[in-house]
BATI-262827 format. One record per residue (C-alpha): x, y, z. Coordinates in steps of 0.001 Angstrom, whole numbers, padded with zeros to 6 digits, always signed. Example, Ala and Ser with C-alpha at 12.3 -4.5 7.8 and 13.67 -1.06 7.14 Angstrom:
<vodrens>
+012300-004500+007800 +013670-001060+007140 
</vodrens>
This chain:
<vodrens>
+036573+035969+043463 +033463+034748+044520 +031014+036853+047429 +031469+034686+050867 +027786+036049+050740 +026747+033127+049046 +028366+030944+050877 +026259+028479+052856 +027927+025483+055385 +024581+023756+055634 +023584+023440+051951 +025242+020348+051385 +024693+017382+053404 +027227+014310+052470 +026150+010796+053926 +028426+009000+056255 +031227+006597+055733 +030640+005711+051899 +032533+009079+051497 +035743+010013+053475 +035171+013737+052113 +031519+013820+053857 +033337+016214+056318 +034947+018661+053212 +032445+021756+054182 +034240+021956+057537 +037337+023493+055756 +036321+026385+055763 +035775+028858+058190 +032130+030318+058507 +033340+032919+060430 +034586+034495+056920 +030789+035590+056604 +029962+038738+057210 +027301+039468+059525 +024711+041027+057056 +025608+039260+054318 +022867+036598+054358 +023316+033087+052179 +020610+031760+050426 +019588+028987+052867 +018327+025642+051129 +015649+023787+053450 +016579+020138+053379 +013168+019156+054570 +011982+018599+051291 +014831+016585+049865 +015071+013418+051757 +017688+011507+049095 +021291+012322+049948 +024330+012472+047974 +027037+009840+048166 +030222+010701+046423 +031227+007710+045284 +027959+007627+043071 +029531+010922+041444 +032987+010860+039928 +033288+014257+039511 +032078+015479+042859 +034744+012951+044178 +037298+014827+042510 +036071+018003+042895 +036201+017089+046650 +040075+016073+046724 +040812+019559+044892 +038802+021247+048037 +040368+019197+050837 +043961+020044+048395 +042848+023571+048304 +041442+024739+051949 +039563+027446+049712 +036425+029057+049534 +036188+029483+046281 +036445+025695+045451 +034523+025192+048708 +031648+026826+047162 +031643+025488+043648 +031679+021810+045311 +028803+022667+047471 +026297+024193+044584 +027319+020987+042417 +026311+018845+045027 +022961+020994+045413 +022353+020174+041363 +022766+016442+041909 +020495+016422+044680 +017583+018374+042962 +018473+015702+040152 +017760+013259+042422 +014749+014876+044306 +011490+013224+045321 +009219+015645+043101 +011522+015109+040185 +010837+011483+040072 +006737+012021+040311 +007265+014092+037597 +009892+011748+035068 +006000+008874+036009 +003542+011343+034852 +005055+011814+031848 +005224+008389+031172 +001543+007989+031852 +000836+010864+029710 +002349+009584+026579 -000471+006891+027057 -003485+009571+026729 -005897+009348+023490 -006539+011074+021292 -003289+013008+021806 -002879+015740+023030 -000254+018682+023310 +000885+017796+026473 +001304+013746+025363 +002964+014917+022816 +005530+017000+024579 +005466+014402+027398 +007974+012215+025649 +010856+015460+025568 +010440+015466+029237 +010552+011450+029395 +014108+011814+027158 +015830+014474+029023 +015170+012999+032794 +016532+009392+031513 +019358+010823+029384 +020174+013877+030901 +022627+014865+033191 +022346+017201+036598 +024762+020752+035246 +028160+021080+037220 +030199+024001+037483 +033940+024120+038288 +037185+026974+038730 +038189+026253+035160 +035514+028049+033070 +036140+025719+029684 +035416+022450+031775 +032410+024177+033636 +028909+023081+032667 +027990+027234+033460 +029287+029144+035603 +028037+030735+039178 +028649+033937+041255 +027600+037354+042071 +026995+040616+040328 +030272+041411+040498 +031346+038056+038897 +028419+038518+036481 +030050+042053+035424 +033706+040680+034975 +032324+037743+032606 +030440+040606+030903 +033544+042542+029874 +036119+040009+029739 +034357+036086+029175 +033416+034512+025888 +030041+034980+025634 +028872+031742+025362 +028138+030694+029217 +025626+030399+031067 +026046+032085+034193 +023555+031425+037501 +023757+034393+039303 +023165+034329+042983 +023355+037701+044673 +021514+038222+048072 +022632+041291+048129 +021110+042386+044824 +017965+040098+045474 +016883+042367+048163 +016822+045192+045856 +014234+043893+043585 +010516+044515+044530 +009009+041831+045642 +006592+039241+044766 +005256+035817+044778 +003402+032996+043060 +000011+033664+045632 +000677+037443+044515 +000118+036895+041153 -002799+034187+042005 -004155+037060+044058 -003987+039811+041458 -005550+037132+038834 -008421+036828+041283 -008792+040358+041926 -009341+040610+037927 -011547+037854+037272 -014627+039849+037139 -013073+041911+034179 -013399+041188+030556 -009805+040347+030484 -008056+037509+028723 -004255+035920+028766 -002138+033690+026813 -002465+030491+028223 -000525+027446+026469 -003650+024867+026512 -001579+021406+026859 -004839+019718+027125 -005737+020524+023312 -006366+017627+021221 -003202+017596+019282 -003125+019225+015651 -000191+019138+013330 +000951+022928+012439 -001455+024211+015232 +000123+026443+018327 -001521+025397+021667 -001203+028997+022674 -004559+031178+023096 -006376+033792+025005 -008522+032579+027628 -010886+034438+029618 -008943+034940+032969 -012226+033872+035096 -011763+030258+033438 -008135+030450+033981 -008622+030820+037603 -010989+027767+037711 -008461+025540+035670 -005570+026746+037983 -007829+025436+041256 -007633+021682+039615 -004516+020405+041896 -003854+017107+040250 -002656+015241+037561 -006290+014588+036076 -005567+017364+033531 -002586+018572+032055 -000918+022212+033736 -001145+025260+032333 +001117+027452+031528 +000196+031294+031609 +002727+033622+029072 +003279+036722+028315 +002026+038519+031718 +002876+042291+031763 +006065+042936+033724 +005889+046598+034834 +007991+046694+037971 +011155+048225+037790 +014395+047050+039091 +014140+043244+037873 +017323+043377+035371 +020443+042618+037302 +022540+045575+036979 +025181+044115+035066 +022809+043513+032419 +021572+047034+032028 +024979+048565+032461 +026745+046832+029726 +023600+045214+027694 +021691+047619+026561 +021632+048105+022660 +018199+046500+022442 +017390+048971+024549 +018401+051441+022124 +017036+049391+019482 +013748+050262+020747 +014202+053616+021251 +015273+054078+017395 +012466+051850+016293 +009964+054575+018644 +011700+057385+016721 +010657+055860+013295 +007227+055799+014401 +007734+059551+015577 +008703+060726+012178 +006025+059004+010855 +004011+061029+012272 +004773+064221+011070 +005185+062883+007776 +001594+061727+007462 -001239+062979+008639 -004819+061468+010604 -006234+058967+012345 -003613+056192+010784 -000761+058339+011727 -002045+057612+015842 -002092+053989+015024 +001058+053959+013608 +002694+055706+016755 +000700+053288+019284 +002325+049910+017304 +005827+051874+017728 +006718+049469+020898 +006008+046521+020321 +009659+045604+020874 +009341+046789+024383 +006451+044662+025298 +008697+041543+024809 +011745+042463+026976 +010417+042390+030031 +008134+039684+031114 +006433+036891+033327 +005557+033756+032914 +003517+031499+035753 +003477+027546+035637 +001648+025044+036828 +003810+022379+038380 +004189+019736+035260 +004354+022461+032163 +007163+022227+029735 +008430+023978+026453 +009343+022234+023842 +013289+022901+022863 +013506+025947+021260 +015904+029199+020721 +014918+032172+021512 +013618+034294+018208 +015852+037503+018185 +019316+036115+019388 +019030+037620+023058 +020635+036654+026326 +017591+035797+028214 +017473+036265+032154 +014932+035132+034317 +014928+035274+038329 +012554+032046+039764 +010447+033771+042514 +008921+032228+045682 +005624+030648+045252 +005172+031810+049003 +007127+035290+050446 +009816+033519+053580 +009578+030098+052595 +013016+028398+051915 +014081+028659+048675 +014312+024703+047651 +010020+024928+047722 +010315+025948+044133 +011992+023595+041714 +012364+024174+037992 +014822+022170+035620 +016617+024227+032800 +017580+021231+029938 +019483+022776+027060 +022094+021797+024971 +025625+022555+026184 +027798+023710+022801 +030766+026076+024286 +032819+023065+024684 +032386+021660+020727 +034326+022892+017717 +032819+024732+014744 +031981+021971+013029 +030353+019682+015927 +027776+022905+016449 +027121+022837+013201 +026060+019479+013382 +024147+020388+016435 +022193+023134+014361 +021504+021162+011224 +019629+018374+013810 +017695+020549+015741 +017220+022013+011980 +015685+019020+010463 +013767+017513+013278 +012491+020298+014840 +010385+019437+018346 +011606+016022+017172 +014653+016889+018733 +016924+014380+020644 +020021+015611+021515 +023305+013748+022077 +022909+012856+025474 +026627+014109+025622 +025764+017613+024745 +022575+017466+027486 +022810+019535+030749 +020159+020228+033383 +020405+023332+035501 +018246+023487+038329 +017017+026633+039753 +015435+027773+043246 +013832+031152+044403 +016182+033211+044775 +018004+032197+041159 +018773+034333+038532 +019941+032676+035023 +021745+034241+032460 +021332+032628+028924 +023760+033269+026062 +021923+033848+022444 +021333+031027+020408 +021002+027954+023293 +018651+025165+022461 +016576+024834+025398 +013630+023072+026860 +012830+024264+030770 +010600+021586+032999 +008384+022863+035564 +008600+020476+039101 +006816+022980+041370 +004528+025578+039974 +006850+028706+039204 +006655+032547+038742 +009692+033902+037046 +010281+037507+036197 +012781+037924+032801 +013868+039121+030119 +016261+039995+027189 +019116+042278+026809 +021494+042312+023252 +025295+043065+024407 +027328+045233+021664 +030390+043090+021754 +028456+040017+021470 +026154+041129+018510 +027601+038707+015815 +026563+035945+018109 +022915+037123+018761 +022832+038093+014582 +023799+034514+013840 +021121+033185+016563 +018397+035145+014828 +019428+034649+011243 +018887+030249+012205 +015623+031228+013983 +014021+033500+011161 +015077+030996+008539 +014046+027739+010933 +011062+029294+012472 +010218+025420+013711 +012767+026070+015968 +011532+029061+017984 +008060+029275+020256 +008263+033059+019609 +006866+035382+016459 +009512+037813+014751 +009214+041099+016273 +007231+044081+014134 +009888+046539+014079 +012404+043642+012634 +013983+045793+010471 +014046+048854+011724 +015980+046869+014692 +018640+045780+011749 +018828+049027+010354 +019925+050358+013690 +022271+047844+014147 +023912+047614+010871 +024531+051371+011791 +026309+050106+014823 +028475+047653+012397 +029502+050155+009720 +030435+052688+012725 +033040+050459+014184 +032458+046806+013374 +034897+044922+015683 +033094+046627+018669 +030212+044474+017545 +032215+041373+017365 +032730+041851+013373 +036511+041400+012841 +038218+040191+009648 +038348+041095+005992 +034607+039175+005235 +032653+040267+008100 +031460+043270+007425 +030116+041170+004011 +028702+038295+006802 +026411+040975+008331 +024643+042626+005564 +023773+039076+004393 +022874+038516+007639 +020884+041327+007528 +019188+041117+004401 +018122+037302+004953 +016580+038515+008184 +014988+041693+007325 +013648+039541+004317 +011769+036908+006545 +010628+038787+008680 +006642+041029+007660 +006352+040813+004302 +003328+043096+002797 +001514+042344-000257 +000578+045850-001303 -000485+045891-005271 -000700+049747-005017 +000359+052139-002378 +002341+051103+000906 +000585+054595+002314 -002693+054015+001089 -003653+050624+001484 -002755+050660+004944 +000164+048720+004331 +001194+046076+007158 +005131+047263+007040 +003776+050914+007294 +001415+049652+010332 +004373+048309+011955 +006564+051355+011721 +009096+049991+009365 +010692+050386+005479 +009356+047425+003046 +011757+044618+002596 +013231+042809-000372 +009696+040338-000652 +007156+042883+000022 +005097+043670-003342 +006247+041418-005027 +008973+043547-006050 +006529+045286-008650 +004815+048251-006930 +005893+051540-006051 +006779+051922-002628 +005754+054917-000552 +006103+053869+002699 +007069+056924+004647 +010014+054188+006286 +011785+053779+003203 +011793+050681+001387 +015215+048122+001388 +016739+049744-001846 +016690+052980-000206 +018896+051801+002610 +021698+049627+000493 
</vodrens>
């Protein structure tokens, strides 16, 4: 069951007589509301195009199952698909689909021209996300915490799920776009820098467009309001309030979680097994993990990603804020393309992989297997491990996220992160330092009980230590000719064992972590 909480009668607005459902949300009774359980209200102020069904086949039959129906449930699921067509259709997505026209046209090229043409590709072949009651036809699925937690323990795995929980919402602390502008400001004096994805780089092969930028000349660019120079796109901001993971994430998700915490008690022993000034470093590198899972990321309206996975095989959440605290929700726009693959058999997402493999940011998928999901403050999505995916920024956007690794589902995220360390073309993100002692504390997991981790059949305890040995093998690789202790050895830095490439396979390991033949 969907919460009546989310529930809204004046989300949707159908136009007159071209559709004889336009009067479908009147089915159900608004009265089933309770008081103080407050909908996220959409302003239509700011979307002036409506929706006719007749232009949608499968909001017209989405509408006879309603009127069939007389249920809320169906009620619901009609009125959030007709909310994704009409963001599809919005004013501000249009601007956008031109400037990235005009963009490709810039020379020399730059980064953004160069990404300009994804964006061009998925607003002409794309195709506005739609949910539905029947979770194999549904594009992702929707509902509240509760909902989230049943999928959890009892779905596939391979959804993704838009949460939309006022209830929850109002639990978080709060922010905004002009709070983070303001806090930017109130540091601009300081010797402080950010990663800053410069789109308006001249264009080099091989080359990342990501650097640290002094956040005084961050500020400035930010103040530039127009389309004279490409957005910017600030990563990797510190996240350090509490209460941002929905709870049914960090009830039932939390091995990475304990991942860290292992990879922290590495670093611990470490510590007393050595001795001096390295030791200290050693311990202070211990959580780097951490840093990444929990995060913030603030766009200028324009910015997009290339399509990418995520590097470690997470589910990803992020929550869109408000750019202003009280203003309707619809003010912020962002557009989540990625490649729908739950619906395909094995060997059509194969054939996804291996062309996303070979051409890289290149990438053009099917338009059959393209979705859009739009989000608005107030939106919380849920991304399984292993989506291709390529967000657009509309408005300029502040979301809050992060990852989470769910036991049952580790095979999944394993598989994700095998593709991504052995493709890493098709990831935007570095391998984490503590890769293996992550693995090690997994494959602990898997030889403890192995189906709880998703591993059942005769080979798949055999899958994941190939899995894990591929993995642990691209990830740091040190090039020690002597000591791993002495030479300050980059593995040892990192607080983990050497792996199967480090050395060259010649020199006697003494990192204090072990080394991989110690752990086979």
């Amino acid at each position: 069951m969907l919460s009546s909480a989310l529930y809204d009668p004046t989300a949707v607005v159908i136009d007159g007589p071209r559709s004889r459902a336009s009067s479908c949300s009147s089915t159900v009774d608004p009265t089933t509301v309770k008081a103080d359980e407050k909908p996220l209200i959409l302003d239509q102020s700011a979307l002036s195009k409506r929706i006719h069904i007749d232009d949608c086949p499968i909001l017209r039959a989405f509408s006879l199952a309603v009127r069939a129906g007389q249920h809320l449930n169906r009620q619901l699921l009609f009125d959030i698909n007709c909310e994704q067509q009409k963001h599809w259709r919005d004013p501000r997505v249009q601007r956008q689909g031109e400037w990235f026209k005009s963009a490709q046209l810039t020379v020399p090229p730059t980064y953004y021209s160069t990404l300009s043409p994804i964006g061009t590709y998925i607003l002409d072949q794309g195709r506005p996300a739609q949910t539905s009651h029947d979770v194999h036809d549904a594009d992702f699925l929707v509902g509240n915490c509760k909902d989230l937690e049943r999928w959890l323990l009892n779905g596939t795995g391979d959804k993704l799920f838009l949460l939309r929980d006022s209830e929850w919402l109002h639990t978080r602390p709060v922010t905004s776009g002009s709070t983070m502008l303001q806090e930017l400001q109130a540091n601009g004096q300081k010797e402080l820098h950010i990663e800053v994805q410069q789109l308006e780089k001249i264009f080099q092969p091989n080359k990342n467009s990501v650097e640290a930028f002094p956040i005084h000349e961050v500020i400035k660019s930010w103040s530039i309001r127009d389309q004279s120079k490409p957005p910017l796109n600030l990563l990797s901001l510190k996240c350090i309030d509490d209460g941002t993971v929905p709870w049914p994430l960090a009830k039932h998700c939390n091995l990475l979680n304990q991942a860290a915490a292992f990879s922290a008690s590495t670093a611990h022993s470490a510590f007393y097994a050595t001795a001096g000034k390295q030791s200290m470093e050693v311990l202070s590198k211990a959580v780097d993990l951490q840093s990444c899972m929990h995060f913030q990321i603030f766009g200028q309206a324009g910015a997009i990603s290339s399509w990418h996975m995520d590097a470690i095989g997470p589910y990803t959440y992020i929550t869109l804020e408000p750019n202003v605290v009280g203003q309707p929700a619809d003010h912020v726009l962002k557009l989540w393309a990625y490649v729908r693959t739950d619906n395909l058999t094995e060997e059509e997402r194969d054939k996804v992989r291996a062309d996303f493999k070979r051409h890289g940011e290149g990438f053009r998928p099917n338009p059959q297997h393209l979705r859009v999901i739009s989000l608005v403050a107030g939106d919380t999505l849920i991304m399984p491990p292993g989506t291709i995916h390529a967000p657009i920024t509309i408005t300029d956007c502040l979301f809050r996220g992060g990852m989470v690794m769910q036991k049952k589902e580790m095979r999944r995220s394993i598989r994700a992160w095998r593709y991504c360390s052995e493709n890493g073309h098709c990831t935007n993100e570095d391998q984490p330092r503590q890769t293996r002692s992550i693995l090690d504390f997994f494959r602990m997991q898997v030889k403890a009980d192995p189906v709880a981790c998703g591993y059942i059949g005769k080979d798949a305890a055999a899958e994941f230590d190939e899995d894990w040995r591929k993995i642990a093998g691209e990830s740091l690789v040190c090039r020690c000719k002597g000591s791993c202790y002495k030479r300050r050895c980059g593995c040892f830095n990192s607080t983990q064992r050497c792996g199967s490439k480090c050395h060259g396979g010649t020199a006697k390991c003494d990192n204090p972590h072990g080394c991989e033949a110690g752990v086979l």
